[in-house]
C-alpha positions as CSV (number, residue, x, y, z in Angstrom):
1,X,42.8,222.7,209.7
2,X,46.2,222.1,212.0
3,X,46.6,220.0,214.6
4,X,47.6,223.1,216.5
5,X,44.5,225.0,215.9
6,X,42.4,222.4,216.7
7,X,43.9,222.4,220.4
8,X,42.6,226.0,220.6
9,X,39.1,225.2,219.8
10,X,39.1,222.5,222.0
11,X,39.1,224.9,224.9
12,X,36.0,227.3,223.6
13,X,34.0,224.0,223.2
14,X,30.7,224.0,225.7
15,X,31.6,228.2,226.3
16,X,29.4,229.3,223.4
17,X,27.8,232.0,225.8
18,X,31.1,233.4,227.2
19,X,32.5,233.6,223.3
20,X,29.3,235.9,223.0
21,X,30.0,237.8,225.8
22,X,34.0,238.7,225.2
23,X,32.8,239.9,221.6
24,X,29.9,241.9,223.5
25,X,32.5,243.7,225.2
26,X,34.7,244.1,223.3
27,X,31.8,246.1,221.1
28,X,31.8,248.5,224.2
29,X,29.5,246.4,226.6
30,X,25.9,248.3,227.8
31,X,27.8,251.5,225.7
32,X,28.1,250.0,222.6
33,X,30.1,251.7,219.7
34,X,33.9,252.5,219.2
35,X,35.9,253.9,221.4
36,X,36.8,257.2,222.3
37,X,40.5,257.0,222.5
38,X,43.1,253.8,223.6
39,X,42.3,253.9,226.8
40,X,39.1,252.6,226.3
41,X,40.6,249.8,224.5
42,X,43.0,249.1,226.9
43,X,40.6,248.7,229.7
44,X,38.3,247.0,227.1
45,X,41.2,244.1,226.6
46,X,42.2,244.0,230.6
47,X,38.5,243.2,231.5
48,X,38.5,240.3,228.9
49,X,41.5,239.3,230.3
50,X,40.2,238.9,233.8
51,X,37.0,237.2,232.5
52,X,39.1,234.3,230.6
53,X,41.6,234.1,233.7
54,X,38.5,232.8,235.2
55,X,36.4,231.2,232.7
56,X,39.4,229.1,231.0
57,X,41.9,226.8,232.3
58,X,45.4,227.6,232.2
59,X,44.9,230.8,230.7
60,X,47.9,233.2,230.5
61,X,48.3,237.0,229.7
62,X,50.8,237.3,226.8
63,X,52.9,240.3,226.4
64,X,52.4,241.5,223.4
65,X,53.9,245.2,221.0
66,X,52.8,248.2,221.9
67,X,49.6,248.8,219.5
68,X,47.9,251.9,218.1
69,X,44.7,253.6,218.0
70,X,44.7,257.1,216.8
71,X,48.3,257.5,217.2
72,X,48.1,256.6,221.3
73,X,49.2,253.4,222.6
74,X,47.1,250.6,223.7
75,X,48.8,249.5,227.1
76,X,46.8,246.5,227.8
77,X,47.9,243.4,226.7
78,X,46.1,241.7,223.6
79,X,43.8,238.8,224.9
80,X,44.4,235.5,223.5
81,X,41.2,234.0,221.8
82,X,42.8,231.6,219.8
83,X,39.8,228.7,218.0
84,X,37.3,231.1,219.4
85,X,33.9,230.5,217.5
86,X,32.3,234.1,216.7
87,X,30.3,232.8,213.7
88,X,27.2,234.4,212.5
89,X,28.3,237.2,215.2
90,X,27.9,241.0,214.2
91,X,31.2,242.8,215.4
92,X,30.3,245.6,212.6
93,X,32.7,248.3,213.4
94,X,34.6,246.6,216.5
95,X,38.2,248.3,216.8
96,X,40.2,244.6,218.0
97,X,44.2,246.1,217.5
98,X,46.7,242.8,217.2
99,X,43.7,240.6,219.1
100,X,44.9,237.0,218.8
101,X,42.2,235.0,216.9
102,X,44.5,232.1,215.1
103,X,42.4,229.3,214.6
104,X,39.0,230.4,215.1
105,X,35.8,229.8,213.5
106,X,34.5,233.0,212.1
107,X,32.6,231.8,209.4
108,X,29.8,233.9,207.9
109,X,30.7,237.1,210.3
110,X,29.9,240.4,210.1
111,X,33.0,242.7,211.0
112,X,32.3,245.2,208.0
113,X,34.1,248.5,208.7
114,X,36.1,247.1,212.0
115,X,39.6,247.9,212.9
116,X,41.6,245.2,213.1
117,X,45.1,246.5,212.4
118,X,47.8,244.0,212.9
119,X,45.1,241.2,213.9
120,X,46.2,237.7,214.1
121,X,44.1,235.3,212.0
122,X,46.4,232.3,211.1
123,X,44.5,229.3,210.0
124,X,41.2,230.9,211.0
125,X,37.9,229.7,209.4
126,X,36.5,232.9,207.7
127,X,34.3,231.5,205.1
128,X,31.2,234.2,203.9
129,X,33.1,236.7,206.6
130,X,32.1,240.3,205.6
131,X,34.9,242.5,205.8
132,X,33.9,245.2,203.7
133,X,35.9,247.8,204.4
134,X,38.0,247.2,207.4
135,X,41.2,248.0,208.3
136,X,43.2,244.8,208.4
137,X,46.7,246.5,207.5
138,X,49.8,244.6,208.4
139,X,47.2,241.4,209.9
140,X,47.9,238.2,209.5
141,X,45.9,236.0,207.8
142,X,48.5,233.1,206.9
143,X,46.6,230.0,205.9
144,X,43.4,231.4,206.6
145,X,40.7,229.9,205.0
146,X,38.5,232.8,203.1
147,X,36.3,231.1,200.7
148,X,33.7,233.3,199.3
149,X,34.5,236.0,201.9
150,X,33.6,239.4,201.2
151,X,36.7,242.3,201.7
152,X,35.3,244.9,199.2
153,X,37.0,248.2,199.9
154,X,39.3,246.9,203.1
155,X,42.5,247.9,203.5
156,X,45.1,245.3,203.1
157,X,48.5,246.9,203.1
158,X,50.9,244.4,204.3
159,X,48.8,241.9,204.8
160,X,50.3,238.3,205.4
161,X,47.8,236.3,203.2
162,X,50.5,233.3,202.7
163,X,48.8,230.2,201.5
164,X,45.6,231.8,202.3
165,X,42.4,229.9,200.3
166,X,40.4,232.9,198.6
167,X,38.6,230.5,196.1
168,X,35.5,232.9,195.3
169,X,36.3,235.4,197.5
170,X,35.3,239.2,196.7
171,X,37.9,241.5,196.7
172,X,36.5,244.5,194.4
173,X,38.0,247.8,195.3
174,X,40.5,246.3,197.5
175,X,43.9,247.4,198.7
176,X,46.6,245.1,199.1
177,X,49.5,247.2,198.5
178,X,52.5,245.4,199.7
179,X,50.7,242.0,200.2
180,X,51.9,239.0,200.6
181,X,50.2,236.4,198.7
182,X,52.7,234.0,198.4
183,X,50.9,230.8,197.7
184,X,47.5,231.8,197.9
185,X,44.9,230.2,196.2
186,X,43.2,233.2,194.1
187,X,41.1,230.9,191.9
188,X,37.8,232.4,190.3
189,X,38.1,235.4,192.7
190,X,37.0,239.1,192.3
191,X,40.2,241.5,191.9
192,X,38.1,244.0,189.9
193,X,39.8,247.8,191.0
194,X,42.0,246.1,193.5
195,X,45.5,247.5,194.3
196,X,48.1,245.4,194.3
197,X,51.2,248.0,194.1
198,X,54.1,246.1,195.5
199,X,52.1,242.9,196.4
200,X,54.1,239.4,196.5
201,X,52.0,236.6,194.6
202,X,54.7,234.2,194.3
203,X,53.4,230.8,194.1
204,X,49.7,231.8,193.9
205,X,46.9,230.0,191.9
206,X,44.6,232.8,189.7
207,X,43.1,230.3,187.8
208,X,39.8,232.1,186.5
209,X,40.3,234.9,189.0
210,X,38.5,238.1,187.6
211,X,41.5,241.0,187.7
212,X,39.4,244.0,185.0
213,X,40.9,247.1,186.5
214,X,43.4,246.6,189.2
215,X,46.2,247.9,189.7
216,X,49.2,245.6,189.7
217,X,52.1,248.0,189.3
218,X,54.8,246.7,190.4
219,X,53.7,242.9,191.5
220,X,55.9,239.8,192.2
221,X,55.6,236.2,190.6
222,X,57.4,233.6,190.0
223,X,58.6,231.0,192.0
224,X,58.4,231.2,196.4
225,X,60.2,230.2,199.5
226,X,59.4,232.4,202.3
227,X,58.2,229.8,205.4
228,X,60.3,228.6,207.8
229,X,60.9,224.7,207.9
230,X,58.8,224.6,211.4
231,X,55.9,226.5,210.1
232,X,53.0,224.1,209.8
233,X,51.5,226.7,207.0
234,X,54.3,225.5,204.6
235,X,53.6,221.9,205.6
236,X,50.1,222.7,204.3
237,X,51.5,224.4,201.3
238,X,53.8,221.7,199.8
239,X,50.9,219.2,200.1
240,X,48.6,221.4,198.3
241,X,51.1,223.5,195.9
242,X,54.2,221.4,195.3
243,X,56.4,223.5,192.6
244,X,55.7,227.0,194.1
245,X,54.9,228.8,190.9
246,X,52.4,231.4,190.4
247,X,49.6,229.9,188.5
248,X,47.1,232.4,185.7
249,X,44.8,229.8,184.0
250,X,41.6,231.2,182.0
251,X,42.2,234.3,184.5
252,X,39.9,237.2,183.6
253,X,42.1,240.7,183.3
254,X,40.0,242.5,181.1
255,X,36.1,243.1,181.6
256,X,33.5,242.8,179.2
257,X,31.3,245.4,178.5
258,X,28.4,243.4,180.3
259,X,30.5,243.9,183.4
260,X,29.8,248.1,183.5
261,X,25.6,247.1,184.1
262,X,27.3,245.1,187.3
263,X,27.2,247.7,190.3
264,X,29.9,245.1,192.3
265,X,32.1,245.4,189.3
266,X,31.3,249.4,189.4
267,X,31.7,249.7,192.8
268,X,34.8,248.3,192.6
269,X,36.6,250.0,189.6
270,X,35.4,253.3,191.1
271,X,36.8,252.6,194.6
272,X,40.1,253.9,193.7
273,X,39.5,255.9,190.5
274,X,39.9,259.8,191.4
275,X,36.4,261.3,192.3
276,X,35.0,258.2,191.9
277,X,32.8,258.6,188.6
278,X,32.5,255.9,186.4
279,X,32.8,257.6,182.6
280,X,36.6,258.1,183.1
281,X,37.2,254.6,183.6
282,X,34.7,253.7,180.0
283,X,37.1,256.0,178.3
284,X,40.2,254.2,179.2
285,X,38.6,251.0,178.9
286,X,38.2,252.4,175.1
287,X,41.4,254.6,174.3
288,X,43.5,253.0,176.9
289,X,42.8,249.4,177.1
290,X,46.1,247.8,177.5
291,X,46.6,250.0,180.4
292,X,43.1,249.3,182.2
293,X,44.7,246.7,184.3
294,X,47.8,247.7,185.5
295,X,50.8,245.4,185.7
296,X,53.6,247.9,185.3
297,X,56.8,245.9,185.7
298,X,55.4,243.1,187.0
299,X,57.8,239.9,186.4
300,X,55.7,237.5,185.0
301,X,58.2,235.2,182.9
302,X,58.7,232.7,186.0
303,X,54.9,232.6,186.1
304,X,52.7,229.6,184.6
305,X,50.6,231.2,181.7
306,X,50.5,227.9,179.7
307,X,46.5,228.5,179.9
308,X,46.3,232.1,179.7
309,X,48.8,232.7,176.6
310,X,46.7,236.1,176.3
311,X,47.9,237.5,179.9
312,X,51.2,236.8,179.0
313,X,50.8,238.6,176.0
314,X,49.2,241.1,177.4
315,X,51.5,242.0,180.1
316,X,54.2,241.8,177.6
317,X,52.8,244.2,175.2
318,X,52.1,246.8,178.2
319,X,55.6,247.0,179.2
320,X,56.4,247.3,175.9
321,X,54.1,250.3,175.4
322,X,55.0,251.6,178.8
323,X,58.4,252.0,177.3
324,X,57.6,253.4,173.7
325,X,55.5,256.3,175.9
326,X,58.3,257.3,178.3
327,X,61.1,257.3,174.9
328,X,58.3,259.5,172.9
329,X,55.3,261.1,174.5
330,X,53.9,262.8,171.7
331,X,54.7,260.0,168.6
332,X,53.0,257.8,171.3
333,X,49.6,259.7,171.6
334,X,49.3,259.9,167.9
335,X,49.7,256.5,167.9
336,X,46.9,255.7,170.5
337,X,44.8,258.4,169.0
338,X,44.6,257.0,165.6
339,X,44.9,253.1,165.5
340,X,44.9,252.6,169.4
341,X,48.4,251.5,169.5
342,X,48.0,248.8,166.8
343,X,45.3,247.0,168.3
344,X,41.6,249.5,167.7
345,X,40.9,248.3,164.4
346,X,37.5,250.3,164.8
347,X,39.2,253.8,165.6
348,X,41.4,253.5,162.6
349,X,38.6,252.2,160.3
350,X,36.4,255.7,161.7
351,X,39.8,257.5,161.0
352,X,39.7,256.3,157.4
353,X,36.3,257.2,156.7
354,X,36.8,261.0,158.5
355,X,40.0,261.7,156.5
356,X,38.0,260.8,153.0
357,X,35.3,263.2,154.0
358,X,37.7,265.8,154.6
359,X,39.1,265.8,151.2
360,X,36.2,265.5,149.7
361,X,35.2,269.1,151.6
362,X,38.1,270.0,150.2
363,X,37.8,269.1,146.3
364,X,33.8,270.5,146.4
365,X,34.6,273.8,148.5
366,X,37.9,274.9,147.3
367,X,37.3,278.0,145.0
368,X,37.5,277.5,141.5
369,X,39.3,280.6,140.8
370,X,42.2,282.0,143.6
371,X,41.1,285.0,144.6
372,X,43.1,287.8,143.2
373,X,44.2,288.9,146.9
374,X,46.3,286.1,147.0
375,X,48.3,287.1,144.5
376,X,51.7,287.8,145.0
377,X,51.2,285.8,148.4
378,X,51.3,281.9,147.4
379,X,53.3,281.0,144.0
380,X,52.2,281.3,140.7
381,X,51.8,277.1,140.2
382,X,49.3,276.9,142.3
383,X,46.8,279.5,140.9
384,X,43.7,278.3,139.7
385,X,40.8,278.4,137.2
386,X,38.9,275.1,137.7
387,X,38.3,273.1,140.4
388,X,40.9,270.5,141.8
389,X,39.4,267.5,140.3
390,X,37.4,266.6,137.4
391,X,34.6,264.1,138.5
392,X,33.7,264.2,134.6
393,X,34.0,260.2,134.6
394,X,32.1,259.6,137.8
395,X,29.0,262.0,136.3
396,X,29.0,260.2,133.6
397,X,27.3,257.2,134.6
398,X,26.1,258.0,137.0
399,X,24.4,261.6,136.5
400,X,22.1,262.6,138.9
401,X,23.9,261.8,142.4
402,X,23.8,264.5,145.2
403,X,27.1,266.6,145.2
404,X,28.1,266.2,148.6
405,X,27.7,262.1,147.7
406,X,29.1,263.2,144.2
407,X,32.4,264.4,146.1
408,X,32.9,261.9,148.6
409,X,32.9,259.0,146.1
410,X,36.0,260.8,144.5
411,X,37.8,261.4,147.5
412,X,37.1,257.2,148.3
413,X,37.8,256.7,144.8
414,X,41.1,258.0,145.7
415,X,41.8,257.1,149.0
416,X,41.3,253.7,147.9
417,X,43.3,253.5,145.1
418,X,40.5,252.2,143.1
419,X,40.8,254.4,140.0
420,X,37.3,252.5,138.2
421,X,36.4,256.3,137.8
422,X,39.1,257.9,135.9
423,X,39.4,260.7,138.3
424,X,42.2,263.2,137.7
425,X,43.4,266.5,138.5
426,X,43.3,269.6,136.7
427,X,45.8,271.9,138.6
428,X,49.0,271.8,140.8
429,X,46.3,271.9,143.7
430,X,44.6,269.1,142.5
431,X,48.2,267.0,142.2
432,X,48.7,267.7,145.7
433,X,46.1,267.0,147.2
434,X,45.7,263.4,145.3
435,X,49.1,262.9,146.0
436,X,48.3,263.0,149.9
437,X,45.3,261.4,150.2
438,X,46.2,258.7,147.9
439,X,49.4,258.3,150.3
440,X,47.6,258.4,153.4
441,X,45.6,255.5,151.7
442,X,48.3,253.0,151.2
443,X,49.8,254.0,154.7
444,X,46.0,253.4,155.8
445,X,45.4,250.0,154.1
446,X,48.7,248.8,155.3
447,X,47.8,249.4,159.3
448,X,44.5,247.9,158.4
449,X,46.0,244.8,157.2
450,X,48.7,244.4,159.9
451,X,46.0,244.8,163.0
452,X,43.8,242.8,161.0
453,X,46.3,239.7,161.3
454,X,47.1,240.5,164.4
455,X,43.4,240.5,165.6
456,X,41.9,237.9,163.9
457,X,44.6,235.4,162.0
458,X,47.4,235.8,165.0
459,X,46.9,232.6,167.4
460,X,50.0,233.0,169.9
461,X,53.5,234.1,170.0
């Protein structure tokens, strides 16, 4: 990959078996399993060391920061397996603190649920590497190559994922809080329920990346310049990624309702969703769509979204709701509850049809006569002594409907402002209650036709 990196494999090549035997202990040896406390690692790491001051030439002891595991301090310094080839190898739940593994080949691996905090892994081959679930927080994965890797559920925090190559890789449940992704390659890969609080993507290609459900609240775009002129990963970058700008083309941010039968795209929008059920998240994906993935205040105008126009509008419109909810809370919820913030044509249409059956409870069921208790208690205009409306006209011609069909007709009749009936009232009541409903109509044809345009005639902008 670099030159550099290539010097480091050169040194594992013909020591196949003594690769397999520093990964057998560090897996605990004849005891295998994780260790008891840091001690255990340390000695773990000072045996390696002696093995490799024998095995390979020129080997040195690095000093390296004092590392953790379970709050006491590993005292043994890190050993340096730089272009070591570990592939196919199952390290499942190895606990490898800071180990120094830039430039190796660790393609197809299995280090699912290891502990690798602060591991280095510059340049290092990790393609088909399963990961799910480990701790990599704070690693380093600079210009690693990740394609098709599988990191479901692992911990990320902090990561250094610079110019990384994650073309297919799964990343479903994820946490990358604080990232940085600066000039990563993202292209076609699964963010679904990934956490990306705080993360960097700077410079970073998501063309056809898959992002239903994450959490990007508050990420970075825009343009990057974070390497150092000597750093051979920037080198790599330019060649690759001249420009720096963060690239969403045909990029995936909202699932499909096909997606809920997929149990990876379950798993992953349930990995960080509060007891982990799945019928919360189907609601918001209903009533809260423009909030099912999160961009927050994301700063996405210094982002290329020439060929996803409907991100960009999409993030756009979420701030912009964002805002409206923390002015108003409660004109807000009304607003999602009945037209689903201007965009649920549906939910307003099923609105519609439930407000025309109310008032059509209300013309059949409202007594014909006011009761003589309420006398004295509402004004004298609105007695009466016939019902609200006379469906007379409706009866007419057409004589022998059911009532409860016979009444809702009216209430459409009015709603809609048709008037083919001749409805009219016959009391103060009667006035009322047309004059509402008959506003509530024009207020209700008028959303209509804005989402409408806004759904289906609206192209951009």
């Amino acid at each position: 990959m670099y030159t550099k990196f290539k010097k480091y494999r050169k040194r594992w090549e013909g020591k196949q078996g003594l690769a397999n035997v520093i990964a057998w202990i560090l897996k605990g040896g004849e005891e295998l399993g994780q260790p008891e406390n840091a001690e255990e690692i340390s000695n773990r790491y000072q045996r390696v060391n002696e093995i490799l001051k024998v095995n390979l030439e020129n080997y040195e002891v690095s000093c390296s920061d004092v590392l953790y595991w379970k709050a006491a301090p590993v005292l043994a310094s890190v050993p340096d397996l730089r272009g070591v080839n570990w592939s196919e190898l199952n390290l499942k739940d190895v606990v490898i603190p800071g180990l120094h593994l830039e430039g190796a080949v660790l393609d197809n691996s299995y280090f699912q649920d290891a502990y690798i905090y602060g591991a280095h892994l510059e340049g290092a081959e990790l393609r088909g590497i399963h990961l799910e679930g480990a701790f990599l927080t704070d690693g380093h994965l600079e210009g690693a190559y990740l394609h098709k890797a599988h990191l479901e559920r692992a911990i990320l925090t902090g990561a250094h994922l610079e110019g990384a190559f994650l073309h297919y890789a799964h990343l479903e449940g994820t946490i990358l809080d604080c990232a940085h992704l600066e000039g990563a390659n993202l292209s076609r890969a699964h963010l679904e329920g990934a956490v990306l609080i705080g993360a960097n993507l700077e410079g970073a290609t998501l063309t056809l990346a898959h992002l239903g459900g994450a959490d990007l609240n508050p990420i970075s775009v825009g343009r990057v310049n974070v390497y150092d002129d000597s750093s051979e990963i920037k080198s790599g970058l330019e060649e690759t990624r001249p420009g720096y700008r963060t690239i969403f083309a045909y990029t995936e941010f909202l699932p499909r309702w096909s997606s809920f039968l997929s149990i990876k795209f379950i798993n992953g929008v349930c990995r960080n969703n509060p007891g982990k059920k799945l019928w919360p998240i189907i609601i918001r994906f209903i009533f809260e769509r423009w909030f099912f993935t999160d961009f927050g205040n994301a700063r996405i105008d210094d982002a290329d979204t020439a060929l996803s126009p409907d991100l960009y509008r999409y993030v756009k419109d979420q701030q912009y709701l964002t805002r409206i909810r923390q002015r108003n809370k409660i004109l807000y919820r009304l607003w999602q509850i009945l037209a689903g913030c201007g965009n649920n044509i549906y939910l307003l249409a099923i609105w519609c049809v439930f407000f025309v059956w109310v008032f059509s409870l209300l013309y059949w069921s409202l007594p014909w006569q006011t009761p003589d208790f309420m006398h004295g208690w509402i004004p004298s205009f609105l007695y009466m002594a016939e019902k609200p409306i006379n469906p007379e006209a409706y009866v007419k011609h057409y004589p022998a409907p059911s009532e409860a069909f016979k009444w809702f007709f009216v209430s459409f009749d009015i709603f809609s402002n048709l008037g083919i009936r001749n409805t009219f009232p016959q009391n103060n009541i009667g006035v009322l209650l047309v004059f509402f409903e008959t506003a509530l109509g024009y207020l209700a044809l008028g959303t209509l036709l804005a989402i409408a345009h806004n759904k289906w005639v609206r192209r951009a902008g």
